[in-house]
C-alpha positions as CSV (number, residue, x, y, z in Angstrom):
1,X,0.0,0.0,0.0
2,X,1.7,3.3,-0.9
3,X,1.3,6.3,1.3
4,X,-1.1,8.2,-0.7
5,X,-3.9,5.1,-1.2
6,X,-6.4,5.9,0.1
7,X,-7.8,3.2,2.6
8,X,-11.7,1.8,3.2
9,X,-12.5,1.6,6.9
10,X,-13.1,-1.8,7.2
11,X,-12.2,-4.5,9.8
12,X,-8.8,-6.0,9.3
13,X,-9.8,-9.5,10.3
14,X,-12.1,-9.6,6.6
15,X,-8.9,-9.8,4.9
16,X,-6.8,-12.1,7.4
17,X,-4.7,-13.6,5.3
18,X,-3.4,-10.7,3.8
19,X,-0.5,-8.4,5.0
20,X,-2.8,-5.2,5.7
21,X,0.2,-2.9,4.6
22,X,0.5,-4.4,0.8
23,X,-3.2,-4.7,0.3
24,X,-3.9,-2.4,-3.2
25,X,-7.4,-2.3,-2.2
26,X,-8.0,-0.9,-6.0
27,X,-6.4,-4.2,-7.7
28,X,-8.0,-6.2,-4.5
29,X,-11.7,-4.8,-5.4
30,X,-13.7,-8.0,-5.8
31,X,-11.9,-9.7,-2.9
32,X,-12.9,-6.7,-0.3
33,X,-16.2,-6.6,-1.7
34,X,-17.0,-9.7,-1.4
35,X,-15.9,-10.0,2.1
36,X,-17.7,-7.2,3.4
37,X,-20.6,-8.7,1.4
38,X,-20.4,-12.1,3.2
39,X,-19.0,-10.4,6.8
40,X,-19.3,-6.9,6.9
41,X,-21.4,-5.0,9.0
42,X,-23.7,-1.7,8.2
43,X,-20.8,1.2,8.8
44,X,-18.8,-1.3,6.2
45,X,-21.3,-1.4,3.6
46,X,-21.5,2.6,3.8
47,X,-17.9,2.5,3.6
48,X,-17.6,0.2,0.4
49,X,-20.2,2.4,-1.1
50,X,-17.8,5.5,-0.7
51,X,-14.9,3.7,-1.5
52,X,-15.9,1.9,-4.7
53,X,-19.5,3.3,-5.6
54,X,-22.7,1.1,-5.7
55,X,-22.3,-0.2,-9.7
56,X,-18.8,-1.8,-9.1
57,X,-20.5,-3.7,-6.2
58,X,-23.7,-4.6,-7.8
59,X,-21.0,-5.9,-10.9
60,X,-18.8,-7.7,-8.7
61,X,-22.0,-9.3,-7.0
62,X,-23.5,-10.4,-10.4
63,X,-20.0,-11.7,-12.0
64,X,-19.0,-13.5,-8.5
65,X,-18.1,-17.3,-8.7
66,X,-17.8,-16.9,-4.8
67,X,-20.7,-15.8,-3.3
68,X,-23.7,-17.8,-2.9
69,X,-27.3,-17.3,-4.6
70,X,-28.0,-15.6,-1.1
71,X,-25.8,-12.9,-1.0
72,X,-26.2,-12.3,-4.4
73,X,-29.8,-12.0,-4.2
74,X,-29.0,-9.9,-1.1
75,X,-26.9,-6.9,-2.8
76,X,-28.8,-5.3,-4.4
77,X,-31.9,-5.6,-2.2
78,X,-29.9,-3.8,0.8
79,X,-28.6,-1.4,-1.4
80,X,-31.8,-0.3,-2.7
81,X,-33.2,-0.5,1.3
82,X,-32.5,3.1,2.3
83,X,-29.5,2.4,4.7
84,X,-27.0,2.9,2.1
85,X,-26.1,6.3,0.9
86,X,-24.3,6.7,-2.2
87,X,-22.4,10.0,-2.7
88,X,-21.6,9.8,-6.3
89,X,-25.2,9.6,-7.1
90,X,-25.9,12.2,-4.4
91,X,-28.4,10.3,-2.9
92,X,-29.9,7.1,-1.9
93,X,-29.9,4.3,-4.4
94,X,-32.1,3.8,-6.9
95,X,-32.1,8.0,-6.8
């Protein structure tokens, strides 16, 4: 991780096996995104929503070999619930 990347707020433990200090969360998208998808808690979905926006989720969702039918089906249906704000649509999603 260089000093200027920026750096999602995210519990470490999702991505144990990794060395927290190398992660490129940019080239480690789907990985993190999954994660928090499977284990991530509210403040972590808002924070994966800033970091990466709510259509690179929904894509890495949809394209996913990893996640069940569950947390597929899931996405999108907490994403459109109200909790999650997305600030490059400047506003809840769907707007």
């Amino acid at each position: 991780m260089t000093a200027k990347q920026q750096v999602p707020s995210i519990r470490r433990h999702l991505l144990w096996e990794y060395n927290w200090d190398d992660i490129d969360f940019s080239r480690l998208a789907t990985v993190v995104i999954e994660r928090v998808i499977e284990r991530g808690n509210a403040d972590e979905w808002q924070e994966i929503v800033n970091f990466y926006g709510i259509d690179k989720i929904l894509a890495v969702a949809n394209k996913s070999t990893r996640l069940d039918k569950k947390h597929k089906k899931f996405t999108p249906l907490y994403l459109q619930s109200g909790f999650i704000h997305d600030p490059q649509r400047s506003g809840h999603y769907p707007s």
